[in-house]
Each structure stands twice: as C-alpha cells, then as structure tokens.
C-alpha positions in Angstrom: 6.1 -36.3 -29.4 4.8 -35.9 -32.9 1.9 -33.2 -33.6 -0.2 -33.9 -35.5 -0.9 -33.3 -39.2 -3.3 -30.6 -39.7 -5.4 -32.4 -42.2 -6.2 -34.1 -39.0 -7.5 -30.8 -37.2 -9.6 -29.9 -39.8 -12.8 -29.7 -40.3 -14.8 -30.9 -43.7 -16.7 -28.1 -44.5 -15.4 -24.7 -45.2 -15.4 -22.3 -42.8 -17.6 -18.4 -43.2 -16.5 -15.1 -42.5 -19.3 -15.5 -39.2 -18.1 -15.4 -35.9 -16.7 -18.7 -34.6 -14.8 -20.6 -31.7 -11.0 -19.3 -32.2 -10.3 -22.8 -30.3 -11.2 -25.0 -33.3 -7.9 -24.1 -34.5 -4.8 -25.4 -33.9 -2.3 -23.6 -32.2 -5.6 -21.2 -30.3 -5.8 -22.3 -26.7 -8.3 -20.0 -24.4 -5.4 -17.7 -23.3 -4.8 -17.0 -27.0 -8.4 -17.1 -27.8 -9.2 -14.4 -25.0 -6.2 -12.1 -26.2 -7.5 -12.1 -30.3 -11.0 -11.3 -28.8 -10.1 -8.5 -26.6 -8.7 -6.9 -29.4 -11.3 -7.7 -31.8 -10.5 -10.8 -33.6 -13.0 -13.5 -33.9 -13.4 -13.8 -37.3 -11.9 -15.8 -40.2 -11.3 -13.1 -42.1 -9.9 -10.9 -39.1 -7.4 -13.8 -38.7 -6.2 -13.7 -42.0 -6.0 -10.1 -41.8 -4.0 -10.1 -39.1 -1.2 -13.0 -40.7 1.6 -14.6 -39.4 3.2 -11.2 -38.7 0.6 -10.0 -36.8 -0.1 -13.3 -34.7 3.2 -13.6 -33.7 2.7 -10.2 -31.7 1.0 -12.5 -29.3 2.5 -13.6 -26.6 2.7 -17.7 -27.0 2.3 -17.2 -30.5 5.7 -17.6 -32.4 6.4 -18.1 -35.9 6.0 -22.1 -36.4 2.4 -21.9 -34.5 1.4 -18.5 -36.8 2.0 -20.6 -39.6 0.0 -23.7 -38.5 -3.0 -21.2 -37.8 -3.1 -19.3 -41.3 -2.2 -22.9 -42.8 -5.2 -24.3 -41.0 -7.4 -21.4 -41.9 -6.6 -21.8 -45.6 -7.1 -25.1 -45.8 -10.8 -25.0 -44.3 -11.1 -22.4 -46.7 -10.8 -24.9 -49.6 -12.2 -27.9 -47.7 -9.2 -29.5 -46.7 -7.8 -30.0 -50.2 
C-alpha cells in the first residue's frame, strides 16, 4: 500500500509559530502527539527545533517518518510550494 504524497496532507495556508493540533501532521498519531506534549512540544517551531535527530528519540518515530514530519512542516511553511 502506497502512502500518500505529502502535498496531499498539506494544508494551503502556512502554518504560525501558535500552538496547534500535532495530529495534522503526517506521521503524528495521538500516542506520538501525547509524548511531544509531555515534554513540551506543540509548537511549529519546537518541532523544528527538535529535527529529525531529535524525533527519532521517540519511540515509533524512526528516521523515514522524522523526515516526512520536518518535510511536511517545511512545506506548510512555504505554502506547499
């Protein structure tokens, strides 16, 4: 089964540095989601922060999904483009 592209996942409008749903991103399900938070990431800018190095130190969280989140992040940041 093919994932899909994460143009597809995106969302139109840039995102903020504001406080937002972590599950709006691909590769963030509520177990991840509940781990970032506990520890004080809910930000964009905290996820960035944080890169691929630093997601993968979550459990579920390996290198190909790290990538797809930062990925996804940057490409909100720029509106997709």
């Amino acid at each position: 089964m093919e994932e899909p592209a994460i143009s597809e996942l995106l969302r139109d409008e840039p995102i903020t540095d504001e406080k937002f749903n972590l599950q709006t991103l691909p590769g963030i399900g509520a177990d991840t989601a509940n781990m970032l938070k506990s520890d004080g990431i809910d930000t964009v800018d905290d996820l960035l922060e944080l890169g691929e190095k630093g997601l993968q130190k979550y459990r579920g969280v390996g290198k190909h999904k790290a990538e797809m989140i930062i990925s996804a992040i940057e490409s909100m940041n720029t509106g997709g483009q």
